[in-house]
Wavefront OBJ file of the C-alpha trace (Angstrom):
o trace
v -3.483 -4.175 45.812
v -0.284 -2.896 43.992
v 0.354 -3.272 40.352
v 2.791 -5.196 38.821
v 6.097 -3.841 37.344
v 5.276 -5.381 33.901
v 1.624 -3.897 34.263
v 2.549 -0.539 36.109
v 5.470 -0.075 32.720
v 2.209 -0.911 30.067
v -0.170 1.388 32.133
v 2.547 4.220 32.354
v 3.515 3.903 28.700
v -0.119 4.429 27.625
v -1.508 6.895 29.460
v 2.033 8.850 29.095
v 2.114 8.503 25.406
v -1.293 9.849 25.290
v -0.776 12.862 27.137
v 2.874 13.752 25.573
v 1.255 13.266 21.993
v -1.741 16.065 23.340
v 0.757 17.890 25.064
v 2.485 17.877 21.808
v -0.505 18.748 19.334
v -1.926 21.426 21.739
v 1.838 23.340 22.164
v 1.707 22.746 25.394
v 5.389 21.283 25.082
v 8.198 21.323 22.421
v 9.249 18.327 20.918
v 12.647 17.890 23.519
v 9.662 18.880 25.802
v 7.084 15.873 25.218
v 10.023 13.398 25.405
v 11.700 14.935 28.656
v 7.914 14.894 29.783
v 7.607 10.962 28.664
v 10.525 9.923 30.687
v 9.555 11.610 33.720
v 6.161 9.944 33.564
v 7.591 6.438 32.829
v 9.800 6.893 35.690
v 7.070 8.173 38.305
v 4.522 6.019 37.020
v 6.729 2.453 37.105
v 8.716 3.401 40.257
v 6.493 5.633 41.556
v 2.398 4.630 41.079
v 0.426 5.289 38.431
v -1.925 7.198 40.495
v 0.626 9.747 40.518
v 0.089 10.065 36.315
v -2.830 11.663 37.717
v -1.657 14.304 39.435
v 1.091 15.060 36.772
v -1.789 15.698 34.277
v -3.784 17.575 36.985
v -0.652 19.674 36.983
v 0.017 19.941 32.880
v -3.141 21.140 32.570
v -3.907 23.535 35.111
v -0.123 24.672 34.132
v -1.444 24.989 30.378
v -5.187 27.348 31.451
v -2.371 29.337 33.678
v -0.081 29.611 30.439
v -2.516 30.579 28.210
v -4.811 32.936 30.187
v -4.668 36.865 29.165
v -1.634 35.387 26.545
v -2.017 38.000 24.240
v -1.614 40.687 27.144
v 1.517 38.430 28.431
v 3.053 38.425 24.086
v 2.287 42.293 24.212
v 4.083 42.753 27.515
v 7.206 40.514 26.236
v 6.443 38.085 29.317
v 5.207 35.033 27.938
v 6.766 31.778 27.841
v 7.946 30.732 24.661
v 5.755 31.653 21.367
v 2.934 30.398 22.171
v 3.693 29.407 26.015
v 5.190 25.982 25.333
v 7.852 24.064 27.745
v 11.086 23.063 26.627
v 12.273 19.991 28.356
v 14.593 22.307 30.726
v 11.129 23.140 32.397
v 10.251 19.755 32.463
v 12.976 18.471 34.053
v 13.456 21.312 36.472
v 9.877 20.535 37.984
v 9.812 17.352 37.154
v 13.731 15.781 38.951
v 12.127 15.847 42.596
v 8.769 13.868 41.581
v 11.316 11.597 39.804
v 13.210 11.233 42.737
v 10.497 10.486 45.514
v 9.110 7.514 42.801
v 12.733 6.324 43.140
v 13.304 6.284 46.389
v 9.511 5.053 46.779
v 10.455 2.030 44.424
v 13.757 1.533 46.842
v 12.279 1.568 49.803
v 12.554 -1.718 50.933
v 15.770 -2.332 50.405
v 16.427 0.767 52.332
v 16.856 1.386 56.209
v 13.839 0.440 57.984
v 11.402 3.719 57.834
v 14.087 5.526 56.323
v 11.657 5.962 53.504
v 8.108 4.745 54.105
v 6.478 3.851 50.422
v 2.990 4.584 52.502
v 4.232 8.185 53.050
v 5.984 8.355 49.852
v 3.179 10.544 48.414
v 3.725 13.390 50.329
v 6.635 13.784 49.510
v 6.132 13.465 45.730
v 3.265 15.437 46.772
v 4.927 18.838 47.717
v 6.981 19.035 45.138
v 4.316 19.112 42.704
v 2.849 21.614 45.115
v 5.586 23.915 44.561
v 5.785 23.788 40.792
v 2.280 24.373 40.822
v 1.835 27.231 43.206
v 5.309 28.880 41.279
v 3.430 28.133 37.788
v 0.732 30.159 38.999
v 2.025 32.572 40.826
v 4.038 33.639 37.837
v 1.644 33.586 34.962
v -1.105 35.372 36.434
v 0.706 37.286 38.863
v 3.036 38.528 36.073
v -0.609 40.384 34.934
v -0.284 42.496 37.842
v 0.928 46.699 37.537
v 2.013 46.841 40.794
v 4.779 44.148 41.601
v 7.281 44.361 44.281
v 10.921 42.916 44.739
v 10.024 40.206 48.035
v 13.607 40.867 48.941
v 13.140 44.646 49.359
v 9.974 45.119 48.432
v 10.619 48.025 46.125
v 8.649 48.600 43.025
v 9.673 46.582 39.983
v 8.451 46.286 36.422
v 6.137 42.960 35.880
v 8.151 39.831 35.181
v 10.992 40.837 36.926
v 12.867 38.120 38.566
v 11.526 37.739 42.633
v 8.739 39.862 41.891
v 5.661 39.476 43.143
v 2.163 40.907 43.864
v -0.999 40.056 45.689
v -2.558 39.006 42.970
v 0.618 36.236 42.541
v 0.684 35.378 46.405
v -3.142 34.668 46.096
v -2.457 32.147 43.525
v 0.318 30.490 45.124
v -1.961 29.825 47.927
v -4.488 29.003 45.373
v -2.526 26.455 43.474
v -0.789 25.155 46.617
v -4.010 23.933 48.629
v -5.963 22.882 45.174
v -2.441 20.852 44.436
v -2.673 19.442 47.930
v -6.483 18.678 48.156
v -6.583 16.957 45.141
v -3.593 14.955 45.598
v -4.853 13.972 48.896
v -8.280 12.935 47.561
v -6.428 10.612 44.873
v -3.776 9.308 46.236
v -5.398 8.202 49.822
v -8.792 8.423 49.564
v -9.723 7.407 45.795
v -6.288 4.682 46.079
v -7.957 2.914 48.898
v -11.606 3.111 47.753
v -10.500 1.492 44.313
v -8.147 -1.396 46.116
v -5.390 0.200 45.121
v -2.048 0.999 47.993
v -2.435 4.313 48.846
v 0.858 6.151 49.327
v -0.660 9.139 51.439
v -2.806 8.692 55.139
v -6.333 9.538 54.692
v -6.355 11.409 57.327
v -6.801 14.983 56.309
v -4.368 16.677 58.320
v -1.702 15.375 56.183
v -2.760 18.244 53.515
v -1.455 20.566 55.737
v 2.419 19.533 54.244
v 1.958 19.947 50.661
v -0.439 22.833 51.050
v 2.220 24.749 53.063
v 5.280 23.833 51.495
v 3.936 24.394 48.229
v 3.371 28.030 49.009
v 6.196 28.503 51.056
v 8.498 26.780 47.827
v 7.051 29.810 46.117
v 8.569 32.053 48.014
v 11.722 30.384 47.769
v 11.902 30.282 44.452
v 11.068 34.580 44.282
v 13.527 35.066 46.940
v 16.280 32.782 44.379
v 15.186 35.056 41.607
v 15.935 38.182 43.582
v 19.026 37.563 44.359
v 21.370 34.592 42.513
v 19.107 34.783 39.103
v 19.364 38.747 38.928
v 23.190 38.419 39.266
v 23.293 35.862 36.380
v 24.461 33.643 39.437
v 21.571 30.783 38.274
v 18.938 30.870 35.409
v 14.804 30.113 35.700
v 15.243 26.492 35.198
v 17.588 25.959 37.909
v 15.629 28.473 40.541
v 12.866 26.249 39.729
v 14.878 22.919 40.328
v 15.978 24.682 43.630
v 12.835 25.271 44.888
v 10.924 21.965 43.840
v 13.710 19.914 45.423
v 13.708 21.826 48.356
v 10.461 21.508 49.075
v 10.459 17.749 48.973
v 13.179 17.697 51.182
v 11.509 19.871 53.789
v 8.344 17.477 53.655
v 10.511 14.401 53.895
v 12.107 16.508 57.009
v 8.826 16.941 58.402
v 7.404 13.412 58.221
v 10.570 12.309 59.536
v 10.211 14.859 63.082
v 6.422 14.570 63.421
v 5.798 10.944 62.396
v 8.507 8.541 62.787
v 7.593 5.149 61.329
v 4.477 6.405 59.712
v 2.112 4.259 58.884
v -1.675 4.073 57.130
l 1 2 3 4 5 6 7 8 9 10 11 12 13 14 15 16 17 18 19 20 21 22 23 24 25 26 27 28 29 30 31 32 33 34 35 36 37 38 39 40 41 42 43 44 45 46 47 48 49 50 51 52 53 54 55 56 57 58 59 60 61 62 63 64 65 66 67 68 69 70 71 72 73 74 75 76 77 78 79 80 81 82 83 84 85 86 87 88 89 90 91 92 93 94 95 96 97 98 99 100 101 102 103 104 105 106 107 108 109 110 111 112 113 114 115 116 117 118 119 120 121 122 123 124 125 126 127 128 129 130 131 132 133 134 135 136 137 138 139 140 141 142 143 144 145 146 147 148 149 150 151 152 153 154 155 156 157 158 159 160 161 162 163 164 165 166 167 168 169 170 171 172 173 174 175 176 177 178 179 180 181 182 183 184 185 186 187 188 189 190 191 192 193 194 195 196 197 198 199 200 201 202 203 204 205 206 207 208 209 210 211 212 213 214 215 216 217 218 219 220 221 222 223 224 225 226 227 228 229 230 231 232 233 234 235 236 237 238 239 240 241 242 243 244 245 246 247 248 249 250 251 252 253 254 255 256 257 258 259 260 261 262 263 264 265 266
């Protein structure tokens, strides 16, 4: 059973003006923030599903405990985000354009090729590059906590926070975030979808968490190896390695439904 586009915009514009207002009260986001961070939920949640709303808060708030963990140590180091580790909506917008764009082309879909963009696949897709931001999110606020980072590009010794640095302690959250990213996307958009009559737009199958779970680590690393090299020439800033990296790895799970399932189908 799919929602209605009348009842899918009503659903969307509740649960997002909930969460923007929190988001709002609790500085998790500036004020440009919470409205960059409405849009992108109206959009994902209309075009998109509104299961996906779940996964976006699932993401704000493990995003927010990452934030705000050790944030005095991050304020004395001069590594936090923000004051008080709030997103502008430049962060929202550079995580949040390839979510955007999967609802889109999800919403599309029909009127597109046949299987060029299968709505019951769709998820993955949106999927992975929520992975990404995720598994980047963590990576950098609790890997920024450790002594000992190295450049991934060379893998000299740099100070914490510098741009493409990271640490074990970073790379074992980006695998963290990645697979908990994956696992519970899987879990709500398949399993829970179906279980509740809704469509789900991921397979139930459980080797389809292999995609985000991979690419959301491996966007990681794309995203250090960007800041290593264009963002410590001034070439690109944070917001736009993060758009980079997000978008990329949507593309590369769109790439790999495309070669290993052709015509997919729950």
């Amino acid at each position: 059973m799919a929602l209605g586009l009348l009842d899918a915009a009503l659903l969307s514009t509740g649960i997002c003006g909930v969460l923007c207002a929190l988001a709002y009260y609790k500085d998790v986001l500036t004020l440009d923030g919470t409205l960059a961070a409405f849009v992108v939920g109206l959009v994902i949640g209309i075009l998109g599903d509104v299961t996906w709303l779940l996964l976006l808060l699932f993401f704000l708030l493990s995003s927010f405990a990452a934030t705000r963990y050790r944030f005095a140590l991050k304020e004395a180091m001069g590594v936090q985000e923000g004051k008080k580790g709030e997103r502008r909506a430049s962060n929202v917008l550079a995580n949040g354009v390839a979510p955007m764009a999967a609802a889109v082309l999800s919403f599309a879909s029909p009127a597109l090729p046949s299987g060029w963009f299968p709505r019951d696949a769709a998820g993955i897709v949106f999927l992975a590059g929520l992975a990404v931001a995720g598994s980047d999110t963590l990576a950098s606020e609790i890997g920024v906590l450790s002594p000992n980072p190295v450049l991934i590009t060379t893998f000299q010794r740099v100070t914490p926070g510098t741009d493409g640095g990271i640490s074990l302690l970073g790379e074992a959250c980006a695998v963290l975030a990645a697979v908990y990213t994956a696992l519970f996307g899987w879990l709500v958009l398949g399993t829970l979808a179906r279980a509740y009559g809704l469509d789900p737009t991921m397979p139930v199958d459980g080797v389809f968490l292999v995609i985000p779970a991979v690419i959301g680590f491996v966007g990681c690393q794309i995203d250090s190896v960007i800041g290593a090299t264009l963002e410590r020439r001034g070439l690109v800033n944070k917001k736009t390695t993060n758009l980079i990296a997000t978008c990329t790895g949507a593309i590369l799970a769109y790439l790999i439904l495309v070669a290993w399932v052709p015509g997919l189908t729950l």
